[in-house]
N, C-alpha and C positions, 0 to 999 in steps of 0.2 A: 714109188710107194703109193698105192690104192687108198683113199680114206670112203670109207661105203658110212653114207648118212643114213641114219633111219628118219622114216617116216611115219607117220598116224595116220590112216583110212578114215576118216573121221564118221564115213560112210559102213564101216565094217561092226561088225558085234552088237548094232543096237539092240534095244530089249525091243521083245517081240511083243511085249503085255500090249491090250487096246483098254483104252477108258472110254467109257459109253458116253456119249454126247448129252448132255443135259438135255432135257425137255426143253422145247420151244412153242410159247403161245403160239394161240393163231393170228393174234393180232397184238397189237401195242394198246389200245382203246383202255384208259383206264389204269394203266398199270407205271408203275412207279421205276423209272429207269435210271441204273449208275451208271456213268460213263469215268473211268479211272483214267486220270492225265500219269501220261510218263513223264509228266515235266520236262521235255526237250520243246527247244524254240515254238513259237505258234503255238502250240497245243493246247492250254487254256481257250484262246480266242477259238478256234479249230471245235473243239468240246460244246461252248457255249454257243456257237453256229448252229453246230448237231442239233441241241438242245431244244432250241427253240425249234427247227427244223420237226424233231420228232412230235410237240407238244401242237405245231399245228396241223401237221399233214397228218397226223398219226391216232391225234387224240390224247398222247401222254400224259398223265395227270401229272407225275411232276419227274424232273429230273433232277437226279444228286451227282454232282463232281466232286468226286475227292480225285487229290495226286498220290503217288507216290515221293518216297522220300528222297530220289535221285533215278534218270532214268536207266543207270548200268544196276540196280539193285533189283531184285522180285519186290512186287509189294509185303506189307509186313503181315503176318498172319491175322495182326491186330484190325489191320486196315481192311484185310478178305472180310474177319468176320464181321464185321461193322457195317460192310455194302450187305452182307448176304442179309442181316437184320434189317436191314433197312430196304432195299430193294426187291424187284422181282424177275428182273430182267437188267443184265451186267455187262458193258462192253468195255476191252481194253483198246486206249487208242495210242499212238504213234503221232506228235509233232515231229517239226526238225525239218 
């Protein structure tokens, strides 16, 4: 007796759509940067590394770290809209 597994392409049927890449300053000089912790190991320390990193090589005038709520979740729509008010330039980072 034959037992035939199926399998998932995971690689097969994606959406074809593109999203346009946001704008991107020319420079950092000035402008107000969020950096979103995923909450996994190091990532705070790792963020606030960044941070300072950006605010002196860079000129950043200031940096906002918020987390997420856990790092297997997306952030919350509440938390997107909250960097977008408040920053101008967004990066999602990866401890652990």
């Amino acid at each position: 007796m034959t037992s035939e597994l199926g399998f998932i392409d995971p690689t097969a049927g994606g959406g074809t759509a593109k999203i346009a890449l946001a704008a991107r300053p020319m420079d950092l000089a000035g402008k107000v940067v969020g950096l979103l912790d995923n909450t996994k190991e190091q990532g705070t320390l790792i963020l606030e590394t960044i941070g300072n990193a950006l605010r002196e090589r860079y000129g950043v005038a200031r940096v906002v770290i918020r987390s997420k709520e856990h790092y297997s979740k997306p952030a919350t729509d509440a938390l997107i809209d909250e960097m977008a008010q408040e920053v101008q330039v967004a990066i999602a980072a990866v401890g652990g």
